[in-house]
C-alpha positions as CSV (number, residue, x, y, z in Angstrom):
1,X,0.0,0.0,0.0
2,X,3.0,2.2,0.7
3,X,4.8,4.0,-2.2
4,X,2.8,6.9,-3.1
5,X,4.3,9.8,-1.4
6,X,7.1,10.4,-3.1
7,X,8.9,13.9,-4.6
8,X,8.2,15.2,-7.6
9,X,11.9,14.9,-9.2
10,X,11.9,17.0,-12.4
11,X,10.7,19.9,-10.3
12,X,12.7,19.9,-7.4
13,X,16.3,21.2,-6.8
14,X,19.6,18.9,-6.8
15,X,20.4,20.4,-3.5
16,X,17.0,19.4,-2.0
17,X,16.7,15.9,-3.9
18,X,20.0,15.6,-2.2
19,X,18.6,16.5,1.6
20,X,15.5,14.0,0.8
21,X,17.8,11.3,-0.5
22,X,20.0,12.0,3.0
23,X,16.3,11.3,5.2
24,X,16.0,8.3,3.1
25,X,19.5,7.0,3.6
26,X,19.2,7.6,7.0
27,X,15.9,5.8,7.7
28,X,17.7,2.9,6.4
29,X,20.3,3.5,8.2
30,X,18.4,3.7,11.2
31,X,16.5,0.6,10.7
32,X,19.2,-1.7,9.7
33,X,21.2,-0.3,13.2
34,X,18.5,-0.7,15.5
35,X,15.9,-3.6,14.2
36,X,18.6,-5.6,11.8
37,X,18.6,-5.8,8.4
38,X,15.4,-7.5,7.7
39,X,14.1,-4.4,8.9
40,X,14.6,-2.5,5.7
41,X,11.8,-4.7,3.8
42,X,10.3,-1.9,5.4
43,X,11.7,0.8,4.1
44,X,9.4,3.3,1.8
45,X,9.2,6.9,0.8
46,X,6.3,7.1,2.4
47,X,8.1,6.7,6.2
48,X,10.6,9.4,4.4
49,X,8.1,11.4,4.3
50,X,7.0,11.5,7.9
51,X,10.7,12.0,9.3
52,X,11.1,14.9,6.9
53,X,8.0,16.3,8.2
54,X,8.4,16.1,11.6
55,X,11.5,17.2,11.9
56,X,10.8,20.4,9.8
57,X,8.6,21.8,12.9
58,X,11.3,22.3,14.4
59,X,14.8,24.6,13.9
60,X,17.0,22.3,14.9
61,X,20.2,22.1,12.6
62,X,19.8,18.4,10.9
63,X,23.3,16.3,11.7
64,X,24.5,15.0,8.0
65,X,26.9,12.6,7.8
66,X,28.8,11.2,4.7
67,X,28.3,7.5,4.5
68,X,28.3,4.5,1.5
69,X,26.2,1.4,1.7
70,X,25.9,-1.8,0.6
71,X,23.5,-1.2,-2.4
72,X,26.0,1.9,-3.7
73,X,29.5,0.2,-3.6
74,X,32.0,2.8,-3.3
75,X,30.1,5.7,-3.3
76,X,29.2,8.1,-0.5
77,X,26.5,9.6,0.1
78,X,24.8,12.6,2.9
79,X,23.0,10.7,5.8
80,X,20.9,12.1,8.4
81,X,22.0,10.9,11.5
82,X,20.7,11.1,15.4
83,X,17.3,12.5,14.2
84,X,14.2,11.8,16.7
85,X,12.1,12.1,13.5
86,X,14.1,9.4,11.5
87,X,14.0,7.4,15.0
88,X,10.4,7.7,15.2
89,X,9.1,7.5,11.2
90,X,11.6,3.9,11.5
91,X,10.0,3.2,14.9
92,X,6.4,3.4,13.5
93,X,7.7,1.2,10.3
94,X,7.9,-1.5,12.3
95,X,4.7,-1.0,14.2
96,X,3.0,-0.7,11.4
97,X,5.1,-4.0,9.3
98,X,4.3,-6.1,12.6
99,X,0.7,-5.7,13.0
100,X,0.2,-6.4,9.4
101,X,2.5,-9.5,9.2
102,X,-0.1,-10.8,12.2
103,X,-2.9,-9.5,10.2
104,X,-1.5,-11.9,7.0
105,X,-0.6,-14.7,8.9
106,X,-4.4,-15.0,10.1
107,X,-5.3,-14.9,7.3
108,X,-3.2,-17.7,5.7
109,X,-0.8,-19.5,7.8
110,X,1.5,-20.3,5.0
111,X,1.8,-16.7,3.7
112,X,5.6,-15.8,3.2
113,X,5.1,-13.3,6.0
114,X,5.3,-15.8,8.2
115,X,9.1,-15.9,7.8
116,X,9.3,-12.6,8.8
117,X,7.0,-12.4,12.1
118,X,10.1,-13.3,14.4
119,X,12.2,-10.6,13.0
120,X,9.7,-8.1,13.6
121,X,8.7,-9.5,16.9
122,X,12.1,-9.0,18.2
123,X,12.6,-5.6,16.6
124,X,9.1,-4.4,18.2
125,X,10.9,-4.9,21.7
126,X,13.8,-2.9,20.4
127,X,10.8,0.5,19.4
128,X,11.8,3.6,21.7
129,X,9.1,4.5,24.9
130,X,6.3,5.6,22.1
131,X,2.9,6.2,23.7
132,X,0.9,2.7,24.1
133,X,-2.7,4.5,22.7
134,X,-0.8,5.0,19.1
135,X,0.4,1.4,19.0
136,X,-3.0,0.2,20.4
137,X,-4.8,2.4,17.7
138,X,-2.9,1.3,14.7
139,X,-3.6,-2.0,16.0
140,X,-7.6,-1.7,16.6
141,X,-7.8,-0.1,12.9
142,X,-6.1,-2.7,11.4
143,X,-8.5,-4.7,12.5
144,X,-11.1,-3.0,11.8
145,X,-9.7,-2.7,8.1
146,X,-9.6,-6.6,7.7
147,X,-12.8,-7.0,8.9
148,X,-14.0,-4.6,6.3
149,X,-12.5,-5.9,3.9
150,X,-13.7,-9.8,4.8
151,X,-17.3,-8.1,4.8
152,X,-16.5,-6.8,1.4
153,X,-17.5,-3.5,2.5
154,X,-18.8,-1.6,-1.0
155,X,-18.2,2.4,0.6
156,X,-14.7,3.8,-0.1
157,X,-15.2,6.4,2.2
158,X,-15.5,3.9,5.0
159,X,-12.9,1.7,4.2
160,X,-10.5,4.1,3.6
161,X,-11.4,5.5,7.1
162,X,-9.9,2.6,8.9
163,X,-6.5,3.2,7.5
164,X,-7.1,7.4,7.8
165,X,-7.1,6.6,11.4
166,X,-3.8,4.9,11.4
167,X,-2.2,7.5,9.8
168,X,-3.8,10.0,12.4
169,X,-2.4,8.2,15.2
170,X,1.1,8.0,14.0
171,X,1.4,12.0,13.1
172,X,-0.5,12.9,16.8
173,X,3.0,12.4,17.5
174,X,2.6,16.4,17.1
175,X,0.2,18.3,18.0
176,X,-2.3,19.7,15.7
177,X,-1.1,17.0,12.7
178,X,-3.9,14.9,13.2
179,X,-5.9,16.0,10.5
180,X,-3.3,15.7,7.8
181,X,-2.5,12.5,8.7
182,X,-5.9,11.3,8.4
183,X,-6.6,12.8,5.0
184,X,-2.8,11.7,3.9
185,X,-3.8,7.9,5.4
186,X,-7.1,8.2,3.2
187,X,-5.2,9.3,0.3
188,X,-3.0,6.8,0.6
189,X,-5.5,3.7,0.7
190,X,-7.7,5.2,-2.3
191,X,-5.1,5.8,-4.2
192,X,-3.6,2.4,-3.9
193,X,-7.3,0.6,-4.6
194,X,-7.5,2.5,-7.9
195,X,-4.2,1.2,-8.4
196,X,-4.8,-2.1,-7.9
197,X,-8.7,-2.1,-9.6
198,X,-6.9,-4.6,-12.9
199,X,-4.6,-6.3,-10.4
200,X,-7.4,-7.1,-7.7
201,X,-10.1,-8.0,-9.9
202,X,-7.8,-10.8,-11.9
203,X,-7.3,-12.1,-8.4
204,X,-10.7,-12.0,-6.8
205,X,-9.2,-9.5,-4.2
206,X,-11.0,-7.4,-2.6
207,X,-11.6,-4.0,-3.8
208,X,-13.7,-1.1,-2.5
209,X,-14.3,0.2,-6.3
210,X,-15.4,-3.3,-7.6
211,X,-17.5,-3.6,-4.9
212,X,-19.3,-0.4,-5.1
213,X,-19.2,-0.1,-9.2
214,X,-19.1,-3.1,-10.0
215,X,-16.1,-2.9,-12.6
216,X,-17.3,-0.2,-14.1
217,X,-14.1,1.9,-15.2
218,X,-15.7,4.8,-16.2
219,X,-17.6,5.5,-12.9
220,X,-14.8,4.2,-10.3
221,X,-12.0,6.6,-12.5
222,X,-14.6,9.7,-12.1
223,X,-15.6,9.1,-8.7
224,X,-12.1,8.3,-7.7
225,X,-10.7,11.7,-9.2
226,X,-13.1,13.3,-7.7
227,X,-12.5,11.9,-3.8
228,X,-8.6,12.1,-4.5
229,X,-8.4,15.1,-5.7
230,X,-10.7,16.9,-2.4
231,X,-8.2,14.8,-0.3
232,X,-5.8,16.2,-1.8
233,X,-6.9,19.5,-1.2
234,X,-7.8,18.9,2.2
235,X,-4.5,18.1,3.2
236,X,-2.9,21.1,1.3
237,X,-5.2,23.3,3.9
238,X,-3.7,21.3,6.9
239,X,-0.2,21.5,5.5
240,X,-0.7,25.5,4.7
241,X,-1.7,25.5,8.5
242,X,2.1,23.9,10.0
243,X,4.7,26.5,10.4
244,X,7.5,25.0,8.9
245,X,10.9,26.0,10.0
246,X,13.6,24.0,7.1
247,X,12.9,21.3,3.9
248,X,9.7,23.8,2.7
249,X,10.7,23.3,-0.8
250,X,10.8,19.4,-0.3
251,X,7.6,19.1,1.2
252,X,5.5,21.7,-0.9
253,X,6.9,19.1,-3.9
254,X,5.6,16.3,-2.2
255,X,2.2,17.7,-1.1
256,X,1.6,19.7,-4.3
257,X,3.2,17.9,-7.2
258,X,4.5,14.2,-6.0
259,X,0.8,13.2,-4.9
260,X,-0.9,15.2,-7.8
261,X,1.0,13.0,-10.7
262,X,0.9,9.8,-9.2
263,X,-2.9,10.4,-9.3
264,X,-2.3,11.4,-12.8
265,X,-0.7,8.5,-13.7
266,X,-3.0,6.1,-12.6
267,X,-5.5,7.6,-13.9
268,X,-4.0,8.1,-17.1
269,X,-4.0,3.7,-17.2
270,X,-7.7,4.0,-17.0
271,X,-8.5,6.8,-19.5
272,X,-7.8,6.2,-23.4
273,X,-5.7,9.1,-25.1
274,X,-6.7,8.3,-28.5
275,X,-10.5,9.1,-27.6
276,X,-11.1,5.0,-27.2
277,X,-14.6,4.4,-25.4
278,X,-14.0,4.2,-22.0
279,X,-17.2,2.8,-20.5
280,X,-15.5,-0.8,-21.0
281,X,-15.8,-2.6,-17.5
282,X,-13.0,-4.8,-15.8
């Protein structure tokens, strides 16, 4: 489900692709030295994202570091080190990768997540002092999501509102973030079912869009612009409301122009350039 919030490259600086690319490189960083290397299975821009926002409330100077890795052999690059806001977006990674290997192995003993549930058991003792009501409501939601989605539940809106409220939880971190997360979490899992409409109905997955449309491309790609796109602006209102004290540039790509063409571009699976009917159904 993760992947989504990502920059907007060709409109964003070489000196601020270079400070995003540093948050990145250190969330991996900071998983693989605290939770092991397994850990980074977990790694997404998406977690990026959060430790880039949080730590821009604040006007703290960021500690970068020049380090290589494994995957770039002989190459150095800028690393964010001894950031609470790395420690907490890789913190809430594995929260969140736990409870949804549980969530799969329930489902299907045999899944392949099974291999990776004593990993992330042992990493989840290794999560700093993070208040018990965020873990205990990412857990209740995702809960509340499977069931949902077992009941085949046909309302986007309410499906979607399940994982909203994960994503609320983890940004109440802050004060006064809880509504961007939400509308960032429901942004997230809409965005992802429109995605996934070809993939999930091939499978006999669920899918909120099948369910309420019935397969019908032209109505779930017109109803789903429509959602996204007031989600969308919804969380530009919360963001406009944050004061934000460094990485402004970064963000406003992310919020205003990363999110804005990955909707395009799904959307652009869906619709026919060549003036094709469209009212085909999956």
């Amino acid at each position: 489900m993760f992947g989504y919030v990502n920059v907007y490259k060709n409109e964003l600086k070489i000196k601020d692709f270079n400070v995003y690319r540093a948050y990145y490189c250190g969330l991996c960083k900071a998983l693989g030295e605290k939770f092991g290397a397994l850990s980074r299975l977990g790694l997404s821009y998406d977690f990026t994202f959060l430790a880039i926002f949080l730590d821009s409330l604040n006007d703290k100077k960021v500690n970068f570091s020049s380090e290589g890795c494994a995957k770039h052999i002989g190459k150095k690059h800028l690393v964010v080190k001894d950031n609470p806001s790395v420690d907490y977006a890789a913190d809430m990674s594995v929260v969140l990768n736990y409870f949804k290997i549980l969530d799969d192995i329930k489902d299907d003993f045999f899944t392949k997540s099974y291999f990776l549930y004593l990993p992330y058991k042992c990493a989840m003792r290794k999560i700093s002092d993070i208040d018990g009501d965020i873990i205990n409501e990412i857990k209740l939601q995702l809960d509340t999501l499977s069931r949902l989605e077992k009941e085949k539940c046909a309302e986007p809106d309410i499906a979607s509102d399940a994982f909203a409220k994960i994503m609320r939880a983890i940004f109440s971190v802050k004060n006064g973030l809880e509504d961007f997360g939400y509308n960032l979490g429901k942004f997230i899992y809409l965005i992802d079912a429109l995605d996934d409409l070809e993939k999930d109905k091939n499978k006999k997955s669920y899918n909120p869009y099948i369910e309420k449309f019935d397969g019908d491309i032209a109505k779930t790609v017109n109803f789903a612009e429509f959602v996204l796109t007031y989600t969308l602006s919804r969380l530009a209102d919360e963001f406009e409301k944050q004061k934000i004290y460094k990485n402004k540039e970064i963000l406003k790509n992310i919020i205003y122009l990363g999110l804005r063409a990955k909707l395009d571009t799904i959307l652009k699976k869906y619709r026919c350039d060549k003036g094709e009917n469209n009212e085909k159904s999956l």
